[in-house]
PDB file of N, CA, C and O in Angstrom:
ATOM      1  N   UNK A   1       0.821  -1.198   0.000  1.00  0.00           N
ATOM      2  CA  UNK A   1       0.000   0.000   0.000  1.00  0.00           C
ATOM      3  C   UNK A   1       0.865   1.263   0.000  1.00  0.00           C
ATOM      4  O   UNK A   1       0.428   2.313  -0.471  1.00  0.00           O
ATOM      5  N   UNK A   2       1.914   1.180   0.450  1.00  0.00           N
ATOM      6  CA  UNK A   2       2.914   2.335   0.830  1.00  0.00           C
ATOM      7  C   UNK A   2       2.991   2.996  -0.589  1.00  0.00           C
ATOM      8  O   UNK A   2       2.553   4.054  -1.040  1.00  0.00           O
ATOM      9  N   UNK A   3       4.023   1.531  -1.338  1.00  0.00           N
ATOM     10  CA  UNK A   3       4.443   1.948  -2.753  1.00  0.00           C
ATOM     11  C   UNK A   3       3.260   2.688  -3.550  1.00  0.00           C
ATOM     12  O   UNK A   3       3.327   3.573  -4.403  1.00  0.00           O
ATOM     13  N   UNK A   4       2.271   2.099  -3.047  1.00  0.00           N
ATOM     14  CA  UNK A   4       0.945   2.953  -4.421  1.00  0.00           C
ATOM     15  C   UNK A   4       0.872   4.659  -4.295  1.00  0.00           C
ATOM     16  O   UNK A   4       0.822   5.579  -5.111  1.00  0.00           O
ATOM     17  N   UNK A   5       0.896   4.550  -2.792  1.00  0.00           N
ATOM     18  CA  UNK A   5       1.096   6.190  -2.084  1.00  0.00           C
ATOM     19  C   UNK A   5       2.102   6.514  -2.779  1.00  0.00           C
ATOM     20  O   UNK A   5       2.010   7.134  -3.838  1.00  0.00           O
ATOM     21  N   UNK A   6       3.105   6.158  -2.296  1.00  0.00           N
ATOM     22  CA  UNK A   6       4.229   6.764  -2.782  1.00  0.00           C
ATOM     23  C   UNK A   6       4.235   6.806  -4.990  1.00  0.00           C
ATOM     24  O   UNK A   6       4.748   7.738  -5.610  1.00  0.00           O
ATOM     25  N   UNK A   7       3.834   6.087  -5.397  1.00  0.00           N
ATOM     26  CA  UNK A   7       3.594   6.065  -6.888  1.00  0.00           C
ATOM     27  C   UNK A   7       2.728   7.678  -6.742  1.00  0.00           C
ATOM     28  O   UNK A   7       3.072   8.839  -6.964  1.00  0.00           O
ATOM     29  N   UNK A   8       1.953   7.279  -6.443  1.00  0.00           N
ATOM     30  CA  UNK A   8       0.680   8.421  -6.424  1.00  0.00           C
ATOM     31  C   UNK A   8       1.740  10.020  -6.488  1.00  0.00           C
ATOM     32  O   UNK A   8       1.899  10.767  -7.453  1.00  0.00           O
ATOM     33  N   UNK A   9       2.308  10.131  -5.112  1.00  0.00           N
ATOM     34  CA  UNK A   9       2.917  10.888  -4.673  1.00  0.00           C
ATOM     35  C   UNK A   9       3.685  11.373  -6.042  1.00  0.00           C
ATOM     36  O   UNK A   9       3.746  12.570  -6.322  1.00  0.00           O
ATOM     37  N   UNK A  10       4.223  10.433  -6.811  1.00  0.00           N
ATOM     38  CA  UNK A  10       5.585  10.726  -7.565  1.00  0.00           C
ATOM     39  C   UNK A  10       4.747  11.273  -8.681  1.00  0.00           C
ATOM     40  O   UNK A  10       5.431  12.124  -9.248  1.00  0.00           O
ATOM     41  N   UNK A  11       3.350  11.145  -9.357  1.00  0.00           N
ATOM     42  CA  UNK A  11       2.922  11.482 -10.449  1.00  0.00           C
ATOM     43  C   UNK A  11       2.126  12.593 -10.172  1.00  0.00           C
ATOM     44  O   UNK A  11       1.834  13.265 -11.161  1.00  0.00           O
ATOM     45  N   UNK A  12       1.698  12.967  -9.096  1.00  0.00           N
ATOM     46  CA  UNK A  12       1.147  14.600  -8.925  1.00  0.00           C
ATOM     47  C   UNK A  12       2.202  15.138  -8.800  1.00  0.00           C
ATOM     48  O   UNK A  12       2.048  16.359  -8.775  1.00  0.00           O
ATOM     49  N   UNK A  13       3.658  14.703  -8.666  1.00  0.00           N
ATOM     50  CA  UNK A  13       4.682  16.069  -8.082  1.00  0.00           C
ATOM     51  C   UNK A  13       5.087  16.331  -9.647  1.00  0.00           C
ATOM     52  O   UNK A  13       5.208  17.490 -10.045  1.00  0.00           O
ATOM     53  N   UNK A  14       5.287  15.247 -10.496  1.00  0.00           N
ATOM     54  CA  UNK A  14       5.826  15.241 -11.969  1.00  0.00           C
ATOM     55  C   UNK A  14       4.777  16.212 -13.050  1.00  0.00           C
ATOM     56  O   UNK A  14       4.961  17.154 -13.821  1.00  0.00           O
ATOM     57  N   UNK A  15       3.419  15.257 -12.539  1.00  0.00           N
ATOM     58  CA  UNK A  15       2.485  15.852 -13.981  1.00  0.00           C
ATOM     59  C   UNK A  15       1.813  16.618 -13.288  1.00  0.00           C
ATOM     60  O   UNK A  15       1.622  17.474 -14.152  1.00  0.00           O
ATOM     61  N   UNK A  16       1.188  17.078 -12.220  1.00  0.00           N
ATOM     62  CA  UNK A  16       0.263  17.716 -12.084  1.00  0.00           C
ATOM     63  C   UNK A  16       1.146  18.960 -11.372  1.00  0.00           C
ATOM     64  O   UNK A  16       0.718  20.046 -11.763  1.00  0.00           O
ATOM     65  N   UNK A  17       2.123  19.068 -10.549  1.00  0.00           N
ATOM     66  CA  UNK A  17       3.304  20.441 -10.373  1.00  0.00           C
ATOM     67  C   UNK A  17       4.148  21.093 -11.504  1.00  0.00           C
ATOM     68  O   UNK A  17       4.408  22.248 -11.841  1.00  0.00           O
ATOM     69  N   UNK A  18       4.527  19.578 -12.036  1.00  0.00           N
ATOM     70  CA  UNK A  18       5.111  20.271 -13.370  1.00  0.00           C
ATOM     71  C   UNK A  18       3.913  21.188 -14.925  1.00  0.00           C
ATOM     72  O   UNK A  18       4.146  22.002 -15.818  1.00  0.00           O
ATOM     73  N   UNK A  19       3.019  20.623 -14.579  1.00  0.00           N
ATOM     74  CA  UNK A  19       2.365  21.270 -15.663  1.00  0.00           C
ATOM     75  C   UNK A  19       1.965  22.493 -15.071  1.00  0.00           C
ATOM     76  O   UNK A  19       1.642  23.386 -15.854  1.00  0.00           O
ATOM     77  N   UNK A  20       1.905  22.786 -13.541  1.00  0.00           N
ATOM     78  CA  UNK A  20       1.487  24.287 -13.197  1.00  0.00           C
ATOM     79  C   UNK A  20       2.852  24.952 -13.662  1.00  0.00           C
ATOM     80  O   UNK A  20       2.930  25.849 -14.502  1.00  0.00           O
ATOM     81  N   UNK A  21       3.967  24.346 -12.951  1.00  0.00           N
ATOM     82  CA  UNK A  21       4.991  25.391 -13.196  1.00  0.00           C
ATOM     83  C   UNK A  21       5.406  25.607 -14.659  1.00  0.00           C
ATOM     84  O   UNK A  21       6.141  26.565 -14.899  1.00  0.00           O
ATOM     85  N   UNK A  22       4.931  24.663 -15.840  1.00  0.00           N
ATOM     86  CA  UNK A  22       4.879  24.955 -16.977  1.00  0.00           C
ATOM     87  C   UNK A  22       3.996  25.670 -17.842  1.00  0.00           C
ATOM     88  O   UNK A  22       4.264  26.149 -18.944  1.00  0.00           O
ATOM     89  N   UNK A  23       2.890  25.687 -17.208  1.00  0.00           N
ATOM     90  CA  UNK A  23       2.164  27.245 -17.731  1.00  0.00           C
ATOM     91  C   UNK A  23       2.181  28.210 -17.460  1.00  0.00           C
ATOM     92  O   UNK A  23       1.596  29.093 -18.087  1.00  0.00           O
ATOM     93  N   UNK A  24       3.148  28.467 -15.989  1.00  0.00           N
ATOM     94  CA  UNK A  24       3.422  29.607 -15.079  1.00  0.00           C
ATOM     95  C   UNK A  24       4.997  30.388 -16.369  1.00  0.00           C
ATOM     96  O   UNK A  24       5.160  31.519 -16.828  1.00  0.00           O
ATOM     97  N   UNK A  25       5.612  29.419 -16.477  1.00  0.00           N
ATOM     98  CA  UNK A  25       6.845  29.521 -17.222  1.00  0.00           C
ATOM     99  C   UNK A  25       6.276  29.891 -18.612  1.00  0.00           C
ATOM    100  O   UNK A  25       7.128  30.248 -19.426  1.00  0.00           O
ATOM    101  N   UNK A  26       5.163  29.874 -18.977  1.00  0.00           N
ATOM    102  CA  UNK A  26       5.091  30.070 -20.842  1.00  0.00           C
ATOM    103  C   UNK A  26       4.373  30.949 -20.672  1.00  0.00           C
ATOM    104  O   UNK A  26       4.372  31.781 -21.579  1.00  0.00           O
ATOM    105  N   UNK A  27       3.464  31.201 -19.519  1.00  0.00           N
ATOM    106  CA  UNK A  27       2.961  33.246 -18.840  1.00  0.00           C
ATOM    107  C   UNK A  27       3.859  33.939 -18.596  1.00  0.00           C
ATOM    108  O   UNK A  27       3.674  35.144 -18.763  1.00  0.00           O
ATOM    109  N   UNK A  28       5.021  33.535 -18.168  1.00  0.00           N
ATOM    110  CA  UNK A  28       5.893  34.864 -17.949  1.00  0.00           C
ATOM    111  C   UNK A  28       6.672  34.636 -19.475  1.00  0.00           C
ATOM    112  O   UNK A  28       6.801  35.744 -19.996  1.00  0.00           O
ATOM    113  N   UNK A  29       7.087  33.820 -20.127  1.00  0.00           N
ATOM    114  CA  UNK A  29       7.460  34.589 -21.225  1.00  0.00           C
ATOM    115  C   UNK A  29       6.478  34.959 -22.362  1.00  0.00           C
ATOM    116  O   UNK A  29       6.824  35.634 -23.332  1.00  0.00           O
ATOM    117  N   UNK A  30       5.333  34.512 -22.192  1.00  0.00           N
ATOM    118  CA  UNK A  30       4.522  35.547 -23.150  1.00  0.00           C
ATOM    119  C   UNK A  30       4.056  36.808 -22.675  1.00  0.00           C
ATOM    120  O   UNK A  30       3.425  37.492 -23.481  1.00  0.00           O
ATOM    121  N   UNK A  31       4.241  37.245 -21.539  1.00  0.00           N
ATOM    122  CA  UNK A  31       3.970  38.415 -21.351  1.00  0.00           C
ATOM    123  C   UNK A  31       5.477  39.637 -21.001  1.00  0.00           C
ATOM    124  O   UNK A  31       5.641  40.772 -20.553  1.00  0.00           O
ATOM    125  N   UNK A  32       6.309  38.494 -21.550  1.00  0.00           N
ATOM    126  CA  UNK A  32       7.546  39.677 -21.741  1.00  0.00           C
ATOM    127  C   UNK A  32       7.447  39.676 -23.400  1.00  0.00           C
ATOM    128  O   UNK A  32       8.288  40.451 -23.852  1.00  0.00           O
ATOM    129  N   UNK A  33       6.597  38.976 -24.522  1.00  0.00           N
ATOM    130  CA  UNK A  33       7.078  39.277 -25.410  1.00  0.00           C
ATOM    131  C   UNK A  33       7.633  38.437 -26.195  1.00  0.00           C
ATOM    132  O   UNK A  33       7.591  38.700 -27.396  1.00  0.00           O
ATOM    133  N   UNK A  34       8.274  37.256 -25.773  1.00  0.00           N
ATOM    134  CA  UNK A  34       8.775  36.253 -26.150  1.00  0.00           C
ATOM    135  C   UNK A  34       7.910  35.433 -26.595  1.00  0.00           C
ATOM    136  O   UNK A  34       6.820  35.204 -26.070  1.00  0.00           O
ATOM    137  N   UNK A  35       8.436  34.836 -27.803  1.00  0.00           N
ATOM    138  CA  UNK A  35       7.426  33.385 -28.175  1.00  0.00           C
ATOM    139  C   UNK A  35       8.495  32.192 -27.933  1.00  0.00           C
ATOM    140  O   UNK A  35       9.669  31.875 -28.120  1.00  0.00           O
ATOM    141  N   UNK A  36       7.410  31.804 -27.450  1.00  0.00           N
ATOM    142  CA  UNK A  36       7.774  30.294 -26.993  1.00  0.00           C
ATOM    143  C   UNK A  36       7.514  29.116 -27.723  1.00  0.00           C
ATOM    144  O   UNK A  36       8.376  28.245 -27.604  1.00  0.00           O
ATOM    145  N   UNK A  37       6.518  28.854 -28.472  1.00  0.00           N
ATOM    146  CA  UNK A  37       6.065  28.078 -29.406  1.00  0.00           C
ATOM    147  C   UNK A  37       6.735  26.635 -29.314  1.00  0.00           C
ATOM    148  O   UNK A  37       6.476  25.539 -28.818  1.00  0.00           O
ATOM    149  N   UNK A  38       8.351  27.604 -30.523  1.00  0.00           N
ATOM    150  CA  UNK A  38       9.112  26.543 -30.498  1.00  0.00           C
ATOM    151  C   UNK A  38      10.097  25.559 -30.092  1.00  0.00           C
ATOM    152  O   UNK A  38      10.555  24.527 -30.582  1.00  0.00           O
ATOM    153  N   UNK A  39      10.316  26.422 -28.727  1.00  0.00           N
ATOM    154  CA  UNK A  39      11.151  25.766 -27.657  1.00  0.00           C
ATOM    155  C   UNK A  39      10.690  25.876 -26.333  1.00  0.00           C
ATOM    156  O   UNK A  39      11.222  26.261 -25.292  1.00  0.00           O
ATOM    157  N   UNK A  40       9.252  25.321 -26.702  1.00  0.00           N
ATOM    158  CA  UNK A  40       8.774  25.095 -25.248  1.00  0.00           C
ATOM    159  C   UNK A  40       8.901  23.583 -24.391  1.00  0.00           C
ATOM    160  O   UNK A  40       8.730  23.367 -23.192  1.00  0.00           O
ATOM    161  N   UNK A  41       9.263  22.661 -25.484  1.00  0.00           N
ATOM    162  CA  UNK A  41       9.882  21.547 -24.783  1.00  0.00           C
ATOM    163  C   UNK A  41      11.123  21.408 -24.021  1.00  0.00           C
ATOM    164  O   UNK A  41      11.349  20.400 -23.352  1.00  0.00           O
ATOM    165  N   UNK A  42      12.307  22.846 -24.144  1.00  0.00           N
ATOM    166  CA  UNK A  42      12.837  23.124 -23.325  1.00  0.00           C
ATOM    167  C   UNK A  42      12.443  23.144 -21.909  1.00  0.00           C
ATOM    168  O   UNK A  42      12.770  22.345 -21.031  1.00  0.00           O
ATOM    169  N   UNK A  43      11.605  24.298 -21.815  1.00  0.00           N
ATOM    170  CA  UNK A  43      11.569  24.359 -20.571  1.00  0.00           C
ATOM    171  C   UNK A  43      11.049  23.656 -19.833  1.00  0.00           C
ATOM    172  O   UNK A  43      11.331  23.651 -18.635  1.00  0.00           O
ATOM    173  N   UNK A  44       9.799  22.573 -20.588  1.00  0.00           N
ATOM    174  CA  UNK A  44       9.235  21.709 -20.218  1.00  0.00           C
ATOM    175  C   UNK A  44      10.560  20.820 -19.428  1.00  0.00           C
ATOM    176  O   UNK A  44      10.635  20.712 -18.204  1.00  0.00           O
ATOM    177  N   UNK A  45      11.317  20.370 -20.164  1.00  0.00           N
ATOM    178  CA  UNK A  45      12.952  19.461 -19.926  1.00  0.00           C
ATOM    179  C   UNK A  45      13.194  19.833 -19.048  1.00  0.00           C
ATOM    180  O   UNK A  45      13.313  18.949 -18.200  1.00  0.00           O
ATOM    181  N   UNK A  46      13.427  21.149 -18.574  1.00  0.00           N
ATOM    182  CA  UNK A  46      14.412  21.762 -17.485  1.00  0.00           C
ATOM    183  C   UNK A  46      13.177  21.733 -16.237  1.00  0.00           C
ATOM    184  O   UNK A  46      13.583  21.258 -15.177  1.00  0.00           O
ATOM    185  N   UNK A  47      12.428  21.967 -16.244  1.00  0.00           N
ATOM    186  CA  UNK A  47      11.364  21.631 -15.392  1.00  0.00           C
ATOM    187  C   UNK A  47      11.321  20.609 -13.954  1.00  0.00           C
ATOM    188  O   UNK A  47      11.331  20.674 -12.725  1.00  0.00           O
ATOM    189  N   UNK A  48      11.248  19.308 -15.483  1.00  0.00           N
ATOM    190  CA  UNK A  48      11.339  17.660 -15.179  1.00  0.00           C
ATOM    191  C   UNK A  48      12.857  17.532 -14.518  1.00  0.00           C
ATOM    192  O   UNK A  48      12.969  16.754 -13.571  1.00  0.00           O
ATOM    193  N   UNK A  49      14.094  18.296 -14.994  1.00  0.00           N
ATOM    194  CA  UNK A  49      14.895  17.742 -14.427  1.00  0.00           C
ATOM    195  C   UNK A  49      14.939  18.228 -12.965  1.00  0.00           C
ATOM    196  O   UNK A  49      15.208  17.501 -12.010  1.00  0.00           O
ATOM    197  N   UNK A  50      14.618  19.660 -12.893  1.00  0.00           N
ATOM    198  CA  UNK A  50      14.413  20.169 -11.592  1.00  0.00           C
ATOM    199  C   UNK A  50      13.375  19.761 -10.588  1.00  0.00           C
ATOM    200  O   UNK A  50      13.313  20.144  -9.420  1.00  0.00           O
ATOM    201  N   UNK A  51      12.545  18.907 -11.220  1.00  0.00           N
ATOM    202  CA  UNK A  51      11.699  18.219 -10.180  1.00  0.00           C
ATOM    203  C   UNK A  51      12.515  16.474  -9.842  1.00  0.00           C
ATOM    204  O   UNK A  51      12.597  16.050  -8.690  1.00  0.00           O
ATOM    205  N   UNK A  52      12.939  15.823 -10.825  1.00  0.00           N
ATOM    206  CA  UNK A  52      14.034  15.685 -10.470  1.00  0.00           C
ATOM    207  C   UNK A  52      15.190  15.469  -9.385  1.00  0.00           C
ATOM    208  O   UNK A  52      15.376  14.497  -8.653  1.00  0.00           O
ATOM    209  N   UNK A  53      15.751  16.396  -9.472  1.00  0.00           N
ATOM    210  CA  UNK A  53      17.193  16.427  -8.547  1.00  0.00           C
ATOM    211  C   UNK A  53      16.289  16.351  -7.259  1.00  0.00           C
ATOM    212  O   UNK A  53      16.432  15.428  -6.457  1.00  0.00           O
ATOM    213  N   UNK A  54      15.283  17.422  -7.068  1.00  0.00           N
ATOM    214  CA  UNK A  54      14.437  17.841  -5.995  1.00  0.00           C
ATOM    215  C   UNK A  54      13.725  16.430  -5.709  1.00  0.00           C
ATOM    216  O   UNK A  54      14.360  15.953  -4.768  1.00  0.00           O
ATOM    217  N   UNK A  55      13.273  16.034  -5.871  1.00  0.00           N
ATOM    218  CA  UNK A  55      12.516  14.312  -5.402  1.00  0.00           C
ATOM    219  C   UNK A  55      13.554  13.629  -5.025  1.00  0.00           C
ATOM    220  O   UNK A  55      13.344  13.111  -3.929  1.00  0.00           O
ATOM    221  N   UNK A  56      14.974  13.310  -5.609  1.00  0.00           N
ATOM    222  CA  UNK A  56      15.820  12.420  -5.444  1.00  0.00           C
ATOM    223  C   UNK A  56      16.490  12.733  -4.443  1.00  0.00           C
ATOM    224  O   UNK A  56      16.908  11.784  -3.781  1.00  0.00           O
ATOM    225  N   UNK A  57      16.891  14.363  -3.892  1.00  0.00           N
ATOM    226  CA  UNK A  57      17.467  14.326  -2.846  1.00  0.00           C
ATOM    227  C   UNK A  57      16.846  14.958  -1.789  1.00  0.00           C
ATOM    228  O   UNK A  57      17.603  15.113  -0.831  1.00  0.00           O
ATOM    229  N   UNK A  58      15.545  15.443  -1.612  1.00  0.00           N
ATOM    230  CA  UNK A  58      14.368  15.361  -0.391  1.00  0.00           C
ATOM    231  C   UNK A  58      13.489  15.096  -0.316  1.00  0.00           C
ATOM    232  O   UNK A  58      13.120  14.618   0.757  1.00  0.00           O
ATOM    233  N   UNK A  59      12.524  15.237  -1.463  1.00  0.00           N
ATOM    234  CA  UNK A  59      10.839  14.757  -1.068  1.00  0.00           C
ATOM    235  C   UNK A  59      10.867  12.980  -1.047  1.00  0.00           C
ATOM    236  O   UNK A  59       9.878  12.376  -0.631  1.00  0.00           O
ATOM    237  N   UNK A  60      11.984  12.305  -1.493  1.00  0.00           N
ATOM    238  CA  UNK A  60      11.457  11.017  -1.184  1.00  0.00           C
ATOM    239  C   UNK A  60      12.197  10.086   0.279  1.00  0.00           C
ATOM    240  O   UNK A  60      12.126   8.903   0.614  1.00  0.00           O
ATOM    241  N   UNK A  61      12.842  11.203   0.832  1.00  0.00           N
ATOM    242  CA  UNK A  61      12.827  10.825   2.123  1.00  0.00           C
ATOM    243  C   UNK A  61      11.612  11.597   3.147  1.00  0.00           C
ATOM    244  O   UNK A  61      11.613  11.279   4.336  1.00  0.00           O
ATOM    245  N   UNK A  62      10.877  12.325   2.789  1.00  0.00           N
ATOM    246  CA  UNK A  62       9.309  12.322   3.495  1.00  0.00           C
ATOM    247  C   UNK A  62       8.330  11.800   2.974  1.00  0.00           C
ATOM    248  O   UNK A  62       7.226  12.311   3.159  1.00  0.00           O
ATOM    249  N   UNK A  63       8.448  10.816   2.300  1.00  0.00           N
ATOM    250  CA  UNK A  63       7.275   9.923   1.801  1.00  0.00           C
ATOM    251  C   UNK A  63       7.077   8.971   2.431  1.00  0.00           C
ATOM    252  O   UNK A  63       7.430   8.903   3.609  1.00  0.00           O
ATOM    253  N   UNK A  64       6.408   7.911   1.749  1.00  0.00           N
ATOM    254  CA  UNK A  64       5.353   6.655   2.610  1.00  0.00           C
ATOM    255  C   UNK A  64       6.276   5.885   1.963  1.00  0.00           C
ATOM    256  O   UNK A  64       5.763   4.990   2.635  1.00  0.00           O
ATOM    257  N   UNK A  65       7.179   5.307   1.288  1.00  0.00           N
ATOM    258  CA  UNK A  65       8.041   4.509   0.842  1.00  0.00           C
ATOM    259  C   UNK A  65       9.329   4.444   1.949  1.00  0.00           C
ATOM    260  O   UNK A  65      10.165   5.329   2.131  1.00  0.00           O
ATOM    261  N   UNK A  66       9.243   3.193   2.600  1.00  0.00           N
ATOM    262  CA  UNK A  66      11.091   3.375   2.792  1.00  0.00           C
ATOM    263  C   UNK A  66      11.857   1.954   2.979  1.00  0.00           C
ATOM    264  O   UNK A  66      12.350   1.339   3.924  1.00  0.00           O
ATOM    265  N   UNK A  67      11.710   1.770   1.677  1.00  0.00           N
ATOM    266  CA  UNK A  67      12.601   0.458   1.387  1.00  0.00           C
ATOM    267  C   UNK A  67      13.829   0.790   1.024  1.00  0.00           C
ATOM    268  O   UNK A  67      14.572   1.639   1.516  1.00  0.00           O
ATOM    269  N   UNK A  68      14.080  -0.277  -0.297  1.00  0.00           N
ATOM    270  CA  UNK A  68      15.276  -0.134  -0.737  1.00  0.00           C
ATOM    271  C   UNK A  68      15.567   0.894  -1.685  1.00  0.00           C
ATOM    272  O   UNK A  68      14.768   1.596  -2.304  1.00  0.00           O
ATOM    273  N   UNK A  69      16.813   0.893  -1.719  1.00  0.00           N
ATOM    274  CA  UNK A  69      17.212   2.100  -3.047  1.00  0.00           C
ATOM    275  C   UNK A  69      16.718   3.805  -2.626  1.00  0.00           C
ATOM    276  O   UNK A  69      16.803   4.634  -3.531  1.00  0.00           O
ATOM    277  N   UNK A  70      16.316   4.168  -1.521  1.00  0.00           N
ATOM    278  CA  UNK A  70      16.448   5.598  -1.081  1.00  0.00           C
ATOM    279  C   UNK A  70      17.851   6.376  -1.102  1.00  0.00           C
ATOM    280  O   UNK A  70      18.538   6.269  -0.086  1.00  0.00           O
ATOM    281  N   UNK A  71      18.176   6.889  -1.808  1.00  0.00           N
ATOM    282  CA  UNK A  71      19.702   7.253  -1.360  1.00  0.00           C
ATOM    283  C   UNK A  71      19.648   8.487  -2.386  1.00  0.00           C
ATOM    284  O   UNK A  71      19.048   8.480  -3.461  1.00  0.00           O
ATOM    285  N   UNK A  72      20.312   9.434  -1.904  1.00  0.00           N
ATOM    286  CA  UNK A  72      20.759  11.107  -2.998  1.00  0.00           C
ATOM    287  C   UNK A  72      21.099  10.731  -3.744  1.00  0.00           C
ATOM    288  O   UNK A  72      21.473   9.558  -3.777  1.00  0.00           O
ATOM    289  N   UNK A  73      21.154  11.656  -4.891  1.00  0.00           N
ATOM    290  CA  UNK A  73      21.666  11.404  -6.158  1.00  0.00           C
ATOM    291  C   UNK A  73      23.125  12.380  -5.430  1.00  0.00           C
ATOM    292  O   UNK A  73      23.092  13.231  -4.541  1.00  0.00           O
ATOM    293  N   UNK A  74      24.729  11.660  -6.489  1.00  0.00           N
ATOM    294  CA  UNK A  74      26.036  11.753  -5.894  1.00  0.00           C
ATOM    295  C   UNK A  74      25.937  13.462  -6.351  1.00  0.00           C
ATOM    296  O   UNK A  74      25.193  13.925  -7.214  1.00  0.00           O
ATOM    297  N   UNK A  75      26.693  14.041  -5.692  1.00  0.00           N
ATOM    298  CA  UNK A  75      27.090  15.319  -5.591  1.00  0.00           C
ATOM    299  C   UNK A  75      27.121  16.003  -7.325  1.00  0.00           C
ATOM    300  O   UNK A  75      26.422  16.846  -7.887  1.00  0.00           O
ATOM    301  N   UNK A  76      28.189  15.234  -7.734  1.00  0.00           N
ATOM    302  CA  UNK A  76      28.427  15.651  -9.182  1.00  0.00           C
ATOM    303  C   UNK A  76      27.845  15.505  -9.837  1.00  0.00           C
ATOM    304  O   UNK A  76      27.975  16.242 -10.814  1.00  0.00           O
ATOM    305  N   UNK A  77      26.460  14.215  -9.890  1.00  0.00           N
ATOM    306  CA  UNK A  77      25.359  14.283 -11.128  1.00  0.00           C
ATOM    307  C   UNK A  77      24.542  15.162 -10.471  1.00  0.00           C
ATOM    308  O   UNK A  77      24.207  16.013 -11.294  1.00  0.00           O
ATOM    309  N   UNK A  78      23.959  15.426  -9.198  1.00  0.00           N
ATOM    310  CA  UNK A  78      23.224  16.981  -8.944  1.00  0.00           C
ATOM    311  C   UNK A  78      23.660  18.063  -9.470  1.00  0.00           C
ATOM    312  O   UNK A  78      22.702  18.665  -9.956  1.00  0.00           O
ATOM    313  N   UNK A  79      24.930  18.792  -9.667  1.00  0.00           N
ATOM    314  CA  UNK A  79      25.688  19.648  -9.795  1.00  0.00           C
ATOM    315  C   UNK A  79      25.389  19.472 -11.579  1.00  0.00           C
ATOM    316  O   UNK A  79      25.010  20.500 -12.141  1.00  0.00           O
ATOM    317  N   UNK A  80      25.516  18.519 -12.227  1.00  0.00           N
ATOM    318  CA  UNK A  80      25.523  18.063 -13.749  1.00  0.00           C
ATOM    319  C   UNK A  80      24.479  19.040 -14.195  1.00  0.00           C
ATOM    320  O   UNK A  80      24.543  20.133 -14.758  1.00  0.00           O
ATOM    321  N   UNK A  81      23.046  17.952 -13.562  1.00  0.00           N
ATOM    322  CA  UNK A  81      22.152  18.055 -13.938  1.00  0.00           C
ATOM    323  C   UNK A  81      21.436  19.343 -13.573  1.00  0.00           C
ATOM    324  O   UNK A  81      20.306  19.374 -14.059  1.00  0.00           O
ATOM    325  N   UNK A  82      21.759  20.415 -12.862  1.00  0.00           N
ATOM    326  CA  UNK A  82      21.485  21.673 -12.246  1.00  0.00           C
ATOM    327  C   UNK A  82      21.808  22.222 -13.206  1.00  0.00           C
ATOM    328  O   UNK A  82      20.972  22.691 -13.979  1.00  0.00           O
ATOM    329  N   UNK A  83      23.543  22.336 -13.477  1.00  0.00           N
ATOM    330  CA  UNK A  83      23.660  23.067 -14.784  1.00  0.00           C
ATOM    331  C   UNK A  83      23.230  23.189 -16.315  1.00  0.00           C
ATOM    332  O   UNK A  83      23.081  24.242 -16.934  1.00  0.00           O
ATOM    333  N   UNK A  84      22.995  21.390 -16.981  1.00  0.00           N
ATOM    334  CA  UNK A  84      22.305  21.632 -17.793  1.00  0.00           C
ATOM    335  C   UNK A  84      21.061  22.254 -17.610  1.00  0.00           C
ATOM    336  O   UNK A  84      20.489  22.942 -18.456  1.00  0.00           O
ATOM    337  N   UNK A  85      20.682  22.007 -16.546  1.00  0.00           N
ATOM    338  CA  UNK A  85      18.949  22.635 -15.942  1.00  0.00           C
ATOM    339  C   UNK A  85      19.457  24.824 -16.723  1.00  0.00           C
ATOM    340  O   UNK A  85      19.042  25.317 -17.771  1.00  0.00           O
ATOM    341  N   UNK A  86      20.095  25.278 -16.010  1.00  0.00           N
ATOM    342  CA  UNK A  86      20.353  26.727 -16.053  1.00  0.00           C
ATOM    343  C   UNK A  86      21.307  26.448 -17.434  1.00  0.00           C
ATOM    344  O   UNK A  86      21.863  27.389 -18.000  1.00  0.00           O
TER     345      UNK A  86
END
């Protein structure tokens, strides 16, 4: 039962946070002016990875899951993946 929570948990933080903060992100650049159109799967990308790093190294140690395989992602693929993020 845990894991389903915790499933649950992982697909409102992905699809249903990420799609707010992805229409929040294509409002602020259409109202500076910018079109987004064609590289809005960017930011969509950078999004996902930032939800991401963020799940892997805190929200899934306050969840209903705590088996195996909990552990941070290593210093340098956070650091990686931050920068391609920016």
């Amino acid at each position: 039962m845990k894991i389903l929570l915790e499933l649950l948990r992982i697909v409102f933080i992905f699809f249903i946070l990420g799609g707010i903060m992805t229409e929040l992100l294509i409002n602020v650049y259409a109202s500076t002016g910018i079109n987004v159109d064609d590289y809005n799967w960017m930011g969509v990308l950078g999004i996902l990875i930032l939800l991401f790093v963020l799940y892997r190294n805190r929200w899934q140690f306050s969840g209903w899951y705590s088996g195996n395989g909990r552990e941070k992602l290593p210093v340098k693929t956070s650091n990686l993946l931050l920068t391609i993020l920016f």
